[in-house]
Kinemage of the C-alpha trace (Angstrom):
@kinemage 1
@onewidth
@group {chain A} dominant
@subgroup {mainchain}
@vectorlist {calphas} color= white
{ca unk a 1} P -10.004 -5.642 -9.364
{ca unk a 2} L -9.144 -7.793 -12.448
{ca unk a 3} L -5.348 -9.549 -12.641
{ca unk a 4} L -4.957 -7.287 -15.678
{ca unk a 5} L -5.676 -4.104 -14.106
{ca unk a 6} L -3.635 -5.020 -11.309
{ca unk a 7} L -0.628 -5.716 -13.042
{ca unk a 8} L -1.000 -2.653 -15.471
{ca unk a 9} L -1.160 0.042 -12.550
{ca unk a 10} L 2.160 -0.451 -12.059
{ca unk a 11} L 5.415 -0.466 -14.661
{ca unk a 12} L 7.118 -3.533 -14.629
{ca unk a 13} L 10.995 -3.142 -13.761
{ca unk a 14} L 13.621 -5.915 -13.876
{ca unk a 15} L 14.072 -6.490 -10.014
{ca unk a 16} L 10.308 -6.645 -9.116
{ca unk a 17} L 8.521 -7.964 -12.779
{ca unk a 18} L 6.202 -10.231 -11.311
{ca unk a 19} L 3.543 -9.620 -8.391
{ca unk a 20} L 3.750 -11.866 -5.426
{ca unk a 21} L 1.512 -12.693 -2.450
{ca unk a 22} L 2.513 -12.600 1.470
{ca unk a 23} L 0.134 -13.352 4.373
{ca unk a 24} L -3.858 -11.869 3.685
{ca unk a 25} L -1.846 -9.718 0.694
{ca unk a 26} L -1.157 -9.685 -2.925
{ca unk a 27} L 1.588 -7.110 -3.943
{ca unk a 28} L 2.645 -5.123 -6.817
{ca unk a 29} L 5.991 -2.805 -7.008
{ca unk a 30} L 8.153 -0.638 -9.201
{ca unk a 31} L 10.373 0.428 -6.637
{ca unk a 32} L 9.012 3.961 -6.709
{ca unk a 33} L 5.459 2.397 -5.998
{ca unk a 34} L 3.985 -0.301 -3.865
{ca unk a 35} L 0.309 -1.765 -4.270
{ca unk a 36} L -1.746 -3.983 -2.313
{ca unk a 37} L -4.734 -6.007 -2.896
{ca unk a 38} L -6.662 -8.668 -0.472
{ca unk a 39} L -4.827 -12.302 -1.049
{ca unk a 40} L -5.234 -13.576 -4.684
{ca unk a 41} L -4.670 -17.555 -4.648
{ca unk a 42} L -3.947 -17.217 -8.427
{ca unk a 43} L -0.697 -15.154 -7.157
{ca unk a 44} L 2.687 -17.068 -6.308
{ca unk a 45} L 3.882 -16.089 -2.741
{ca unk a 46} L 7.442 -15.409 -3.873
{ca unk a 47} L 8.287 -11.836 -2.410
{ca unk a 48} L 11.832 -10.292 -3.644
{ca unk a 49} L 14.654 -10.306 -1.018
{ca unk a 50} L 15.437 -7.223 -1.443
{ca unk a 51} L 11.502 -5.591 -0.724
{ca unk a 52} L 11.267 -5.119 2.997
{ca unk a 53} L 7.482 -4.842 3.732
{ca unk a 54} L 7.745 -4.449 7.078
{ca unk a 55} L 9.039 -1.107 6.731
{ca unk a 56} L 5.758 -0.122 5.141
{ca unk a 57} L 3.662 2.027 6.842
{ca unk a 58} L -0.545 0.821 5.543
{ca unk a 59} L -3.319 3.080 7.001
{ca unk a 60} L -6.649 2.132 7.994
{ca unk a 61} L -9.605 3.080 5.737
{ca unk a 62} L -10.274 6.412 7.305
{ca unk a 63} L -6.792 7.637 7.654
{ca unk a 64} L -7.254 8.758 3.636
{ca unk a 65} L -8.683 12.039 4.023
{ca unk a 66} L -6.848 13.639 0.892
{ca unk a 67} L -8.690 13.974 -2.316
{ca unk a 68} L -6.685 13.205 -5.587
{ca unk a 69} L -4.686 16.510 -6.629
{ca unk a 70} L -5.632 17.570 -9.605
{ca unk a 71} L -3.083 18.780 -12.094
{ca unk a 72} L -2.321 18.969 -15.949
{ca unk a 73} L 0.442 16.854 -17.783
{ca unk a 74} L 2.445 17.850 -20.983
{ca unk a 75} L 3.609 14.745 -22.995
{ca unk a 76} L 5.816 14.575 -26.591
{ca unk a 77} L 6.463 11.874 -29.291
{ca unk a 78} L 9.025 9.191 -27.336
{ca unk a 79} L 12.488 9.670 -28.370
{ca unk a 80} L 13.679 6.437 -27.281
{ca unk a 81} L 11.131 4.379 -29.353
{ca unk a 82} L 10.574 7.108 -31.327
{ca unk a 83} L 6.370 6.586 -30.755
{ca unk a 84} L 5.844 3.017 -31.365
{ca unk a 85} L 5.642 2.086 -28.005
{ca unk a 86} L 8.647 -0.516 -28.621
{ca unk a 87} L 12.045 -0.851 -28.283
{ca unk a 88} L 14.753 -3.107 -28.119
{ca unk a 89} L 18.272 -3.613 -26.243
{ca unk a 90} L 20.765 -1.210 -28.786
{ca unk a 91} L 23.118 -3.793 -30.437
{ca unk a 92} L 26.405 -1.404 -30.875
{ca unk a 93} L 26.601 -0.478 -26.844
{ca unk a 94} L 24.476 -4.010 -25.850
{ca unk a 95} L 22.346 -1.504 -23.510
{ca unk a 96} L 24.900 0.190 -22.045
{ca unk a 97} L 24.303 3.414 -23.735
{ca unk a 98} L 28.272 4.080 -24.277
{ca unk a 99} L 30.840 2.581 -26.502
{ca unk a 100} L 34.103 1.949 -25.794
{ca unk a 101} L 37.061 2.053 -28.257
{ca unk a 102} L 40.851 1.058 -27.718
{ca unk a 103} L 44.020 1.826 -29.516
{ca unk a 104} L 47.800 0.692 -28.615
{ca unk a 105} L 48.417 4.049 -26.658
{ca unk a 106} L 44.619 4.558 -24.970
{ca unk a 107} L 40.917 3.338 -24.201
{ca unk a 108} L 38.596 5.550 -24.552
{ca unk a 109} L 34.458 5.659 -23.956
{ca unk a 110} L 31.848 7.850 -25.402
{ca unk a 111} L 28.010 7.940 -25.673
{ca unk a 112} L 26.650 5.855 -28.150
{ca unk a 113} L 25.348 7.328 -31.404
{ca unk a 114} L 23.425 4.701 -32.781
{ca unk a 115} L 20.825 4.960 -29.340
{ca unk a 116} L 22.162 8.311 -28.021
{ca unk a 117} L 23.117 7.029 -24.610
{ca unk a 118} L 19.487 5.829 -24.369
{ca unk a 119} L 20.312 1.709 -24.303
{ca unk a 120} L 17.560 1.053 -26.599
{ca unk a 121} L 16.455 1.578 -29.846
{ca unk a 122} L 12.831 1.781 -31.440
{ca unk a 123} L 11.428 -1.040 -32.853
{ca unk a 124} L 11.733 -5.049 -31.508
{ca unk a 125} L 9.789 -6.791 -28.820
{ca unk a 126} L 10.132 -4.777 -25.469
{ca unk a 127} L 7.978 -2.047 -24.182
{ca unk a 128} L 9.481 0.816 -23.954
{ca unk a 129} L 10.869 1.859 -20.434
{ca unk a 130} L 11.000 5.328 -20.867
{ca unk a 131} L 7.577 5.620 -22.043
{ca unk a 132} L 5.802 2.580 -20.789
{ca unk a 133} L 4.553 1.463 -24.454
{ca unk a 134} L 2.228 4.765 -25.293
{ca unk a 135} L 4.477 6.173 -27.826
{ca unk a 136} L 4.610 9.501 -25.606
{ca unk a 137} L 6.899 10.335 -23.238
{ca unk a 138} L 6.892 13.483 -20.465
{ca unk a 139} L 8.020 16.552 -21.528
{ca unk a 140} L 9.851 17.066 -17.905
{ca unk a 141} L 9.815 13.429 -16.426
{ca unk a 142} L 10.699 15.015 -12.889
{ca unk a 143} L 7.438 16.753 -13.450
{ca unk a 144} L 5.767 17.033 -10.081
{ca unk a 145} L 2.769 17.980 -7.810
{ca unk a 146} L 3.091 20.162 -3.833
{ca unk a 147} L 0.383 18.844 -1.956
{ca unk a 148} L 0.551 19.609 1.445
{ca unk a 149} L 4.327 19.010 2.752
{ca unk a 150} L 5.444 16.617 -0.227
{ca unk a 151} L 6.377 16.598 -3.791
{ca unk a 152} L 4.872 13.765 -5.563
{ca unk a 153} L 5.630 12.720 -9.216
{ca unk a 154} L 3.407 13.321 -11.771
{ca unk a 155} L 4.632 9.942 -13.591
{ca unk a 156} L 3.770 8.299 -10.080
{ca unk a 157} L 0.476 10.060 -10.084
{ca unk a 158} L -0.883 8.803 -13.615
{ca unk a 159} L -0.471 5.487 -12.514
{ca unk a 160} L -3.135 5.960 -9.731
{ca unk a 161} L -5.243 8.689 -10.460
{ca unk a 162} L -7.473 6.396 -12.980
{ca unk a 163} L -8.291 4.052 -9.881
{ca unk a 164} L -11.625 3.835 -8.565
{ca unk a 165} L -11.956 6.134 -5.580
{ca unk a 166} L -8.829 7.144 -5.313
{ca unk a 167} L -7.552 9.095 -2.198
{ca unk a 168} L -4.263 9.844 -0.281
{ca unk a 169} L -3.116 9.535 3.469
{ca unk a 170} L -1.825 12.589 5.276
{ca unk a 171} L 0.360 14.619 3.897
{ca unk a 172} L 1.713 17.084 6.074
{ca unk a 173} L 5.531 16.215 7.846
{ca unk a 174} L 8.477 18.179 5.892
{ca unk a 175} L 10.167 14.663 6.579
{ca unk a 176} L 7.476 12.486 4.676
{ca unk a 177} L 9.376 10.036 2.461
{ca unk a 178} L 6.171 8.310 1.325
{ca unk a 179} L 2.251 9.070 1.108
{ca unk a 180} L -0.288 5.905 1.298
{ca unk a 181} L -3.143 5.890 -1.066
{ca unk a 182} L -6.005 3.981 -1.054
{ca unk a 183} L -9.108 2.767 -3.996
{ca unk a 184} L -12.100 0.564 -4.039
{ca unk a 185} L -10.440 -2.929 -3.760
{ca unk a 186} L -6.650 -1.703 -2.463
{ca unk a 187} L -4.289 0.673 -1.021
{ca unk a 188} L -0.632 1.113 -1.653
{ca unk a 189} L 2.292 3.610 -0.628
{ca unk a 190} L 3.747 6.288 -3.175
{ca unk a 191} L 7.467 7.848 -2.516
{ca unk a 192} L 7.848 11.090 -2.641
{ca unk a 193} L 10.590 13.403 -4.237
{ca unk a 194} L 12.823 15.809 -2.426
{ca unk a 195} L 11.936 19.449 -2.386
C-alpha cells in the first residue's frame, strides 16, 4: 500500500494527525479507527501518549471470516463548507461556535450566527472536518449498519470498504466495543456504536 493511500484511509484529527511506527508496525488513527501496516522505515516512531496499543485486540489472518456488509449511503451539499470541500476557523467565535457578550449588569453566550455554532466557515485553507473535503456531508452522520451483535458507523465503514479485500473479525458478543478488519497489505480495529 502506497504512503498516500495509507494516510487517506483515515481522517486526520488534531490529537493523532500524523502516522507513527512502533515495533514490526506502522499505525494510522482517528480515534474512532485504528490501522496497521507492516513497519514503514519512511515512518517516524513517535506514537501519541495518549494511544494505548496494548489494549488492542489484532487477529490472525483467518480469524476474518465476515464479508464487508453491504449497505446504501445518503449524502447532501456540506453545510459547514457549504460544498467546497474547505473551511476555515470562524473569526467572530475563533472556533468556538458561540459568542459571548457582556454588559454592566450580565454576561451572556449564544450560538454564533456568522458559522451557526459550526466553528468554521466555508472557504480558506483547511479541509473540512465535517465533511472530510468532498463537498458532501451525511444526511444522518450517526447513520449505521447491524451486523451480527454490533452497530458499526456508516462514516467508519466508507473509510474501509474501498480497501482491497476487505473483511471483518467476529462479530457476535452484545458487549463488543470494537470489530478488527483486515485487507491485502493491513488490518486495523473499528469501534463500534451503542445499540
Amino acid at each position: 500500500m502506497d504512503l498516500s493511500t495509507f494516510c487517506t484511509c483515515i481522517r486526520d484529527l488534531p490529537t493523532l494527525k500524523e502516522p507513527f511506527s512502533q515495533g514490526n508496525y506502522t499505525y494510522a488513527s482517528n480515534g474512532h479507527m485504528i490501522i496497521r501496516v507492516p513497519f514503514r522505515p519512511d515512518i517516524p516512531e513517535k506514537k501519541p501518549d495518549n494511544l494505548q496499543l496494548e489494549n488492542l485486540v489484532f487477529l490472525n489472518r483467518e480469524e476474518y471470516t465476515t464479508e464487508f456488509p453491504k449497505y446504501k449511503t445518503e449524502k447532501k451539499k456540506c453545510s459547514w463548507c457549504r460544498g467546497s470541500g474547505r473551511t476555515q476557523i470562524c473569526q467572530e467565535c475563533d472556533g468556538d461556535g458561540y459568542v459571548e457578550l457582556e454588559n454592566d449588569f450580565n454576561q451572556y453566550s449564544a450560538e454564533c450566527k456568522t458559522c451557526r455554532g459550526e466553528g468554521e466557515t466555508p472557504g480558506g485553507p483547511e479541509k473540512c472536518s465535517n465533511c472530510d473535503g468532498t463537498g458532501q456531508a451525511y444526511v444522518d452522520k450517526y447513520d449505521h449498519v447491524d451486523i451480527g451483535d454490533v452497530r458499526l458507523g456508516k462514516k467508519l465503514l466508507d473509510k474501509i470498504k474501498d480497501l482491497p479485500g476487505v473483511r471483518l473479525g467476529p462479530v457476535d458478543g452484545a458487549e463488543r466495543q470494537q470489530v478488527a478488519f483486515c485487507f491485502d497489505g493491513g488490518d486495523g480495529i473499528l469501534m463500534t456504536m451503542m445499540k
